[in-house]
C-alpha positions as CSV (number, residue, x, y, z in Angstrom):
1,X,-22.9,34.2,13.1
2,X,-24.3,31.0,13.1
3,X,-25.6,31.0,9.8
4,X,-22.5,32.2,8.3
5,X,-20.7,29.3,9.8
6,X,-23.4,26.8,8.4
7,X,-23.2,28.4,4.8
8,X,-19.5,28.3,4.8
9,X,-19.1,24.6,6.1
10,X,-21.8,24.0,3.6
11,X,-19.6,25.6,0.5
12,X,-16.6,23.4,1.7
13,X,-18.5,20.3,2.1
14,X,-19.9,21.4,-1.6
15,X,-16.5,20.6,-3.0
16,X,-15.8,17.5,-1.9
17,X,-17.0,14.3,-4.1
18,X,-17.2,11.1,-2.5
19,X,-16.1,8.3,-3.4
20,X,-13.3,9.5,-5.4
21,X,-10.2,8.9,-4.1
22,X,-7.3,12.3,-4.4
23,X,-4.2,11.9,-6.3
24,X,-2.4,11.0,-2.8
25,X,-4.8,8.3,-1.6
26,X,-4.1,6.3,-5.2
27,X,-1.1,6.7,-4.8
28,X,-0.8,5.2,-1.3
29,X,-3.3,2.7,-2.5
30,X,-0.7,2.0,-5.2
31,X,2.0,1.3,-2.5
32,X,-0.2,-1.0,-0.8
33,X,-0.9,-3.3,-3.5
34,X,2.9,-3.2,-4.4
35,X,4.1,-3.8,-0.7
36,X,0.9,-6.8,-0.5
37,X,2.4,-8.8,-3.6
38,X,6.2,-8.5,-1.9
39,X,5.1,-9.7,1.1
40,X,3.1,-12.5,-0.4
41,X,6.3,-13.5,-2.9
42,X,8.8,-13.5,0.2
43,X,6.7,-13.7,3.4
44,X,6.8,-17.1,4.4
45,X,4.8,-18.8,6.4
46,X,5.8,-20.2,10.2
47,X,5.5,-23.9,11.4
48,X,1.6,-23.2,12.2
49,X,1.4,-22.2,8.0
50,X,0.5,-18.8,9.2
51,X,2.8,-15.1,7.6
52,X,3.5,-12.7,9.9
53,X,3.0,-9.9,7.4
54,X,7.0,-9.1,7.8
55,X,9.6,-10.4,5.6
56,X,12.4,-11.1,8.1
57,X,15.8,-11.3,7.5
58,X,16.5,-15.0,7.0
59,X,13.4,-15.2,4.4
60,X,15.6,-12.5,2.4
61,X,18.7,-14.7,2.7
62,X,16.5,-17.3,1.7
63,X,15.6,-16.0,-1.4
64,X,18.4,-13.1,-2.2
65,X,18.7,-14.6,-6.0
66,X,15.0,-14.3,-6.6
67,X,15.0,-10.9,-5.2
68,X,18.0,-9.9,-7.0
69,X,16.5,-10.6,-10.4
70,X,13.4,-9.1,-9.6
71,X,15.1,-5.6,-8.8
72,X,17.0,-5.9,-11.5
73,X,14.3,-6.7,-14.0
74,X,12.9,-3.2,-15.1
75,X,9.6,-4.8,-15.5
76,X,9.6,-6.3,-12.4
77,X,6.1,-6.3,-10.2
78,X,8.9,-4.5,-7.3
């Protein structure tokens, strides 16, 4: 029983390629680099020079007209 186990684990392990990432895991990895350049563009930085990673409120006041033409352009990084 074992060695059915091992040769069955081994046929699954058979059809998995590393280092290749799955259509879900670009796509996630798509979303991260999107949601990285937002956050750099409108994240700004505290009294110390330091972003929190969080665009809060008052930074999207702040820059509502830049982030207005940005949405609307349809070749816009957003």
């Amino acid at each position: 029983m074992f060695l059915d186990n091992y040769h069955e684990l081994l046929g699954i392990i058979k059809g998995i390629k590393a280092g290749e990432l799955g259509k879900v895991n670009q796509s996630f990895e798509g979303l991260k680099e999107k949601v990285n350049t937002l956050l750099n563009e409108y994240d700004q930085a505290d009294e110390n020079g330091e972003k929190n990673g969080e665009i809060d409120l008052e930074e999207l006041i702040a820059q509502r007209a830049e982030l207005a033409q940005s949405l609307d352009n349809k070749k816009s990084k957003l």
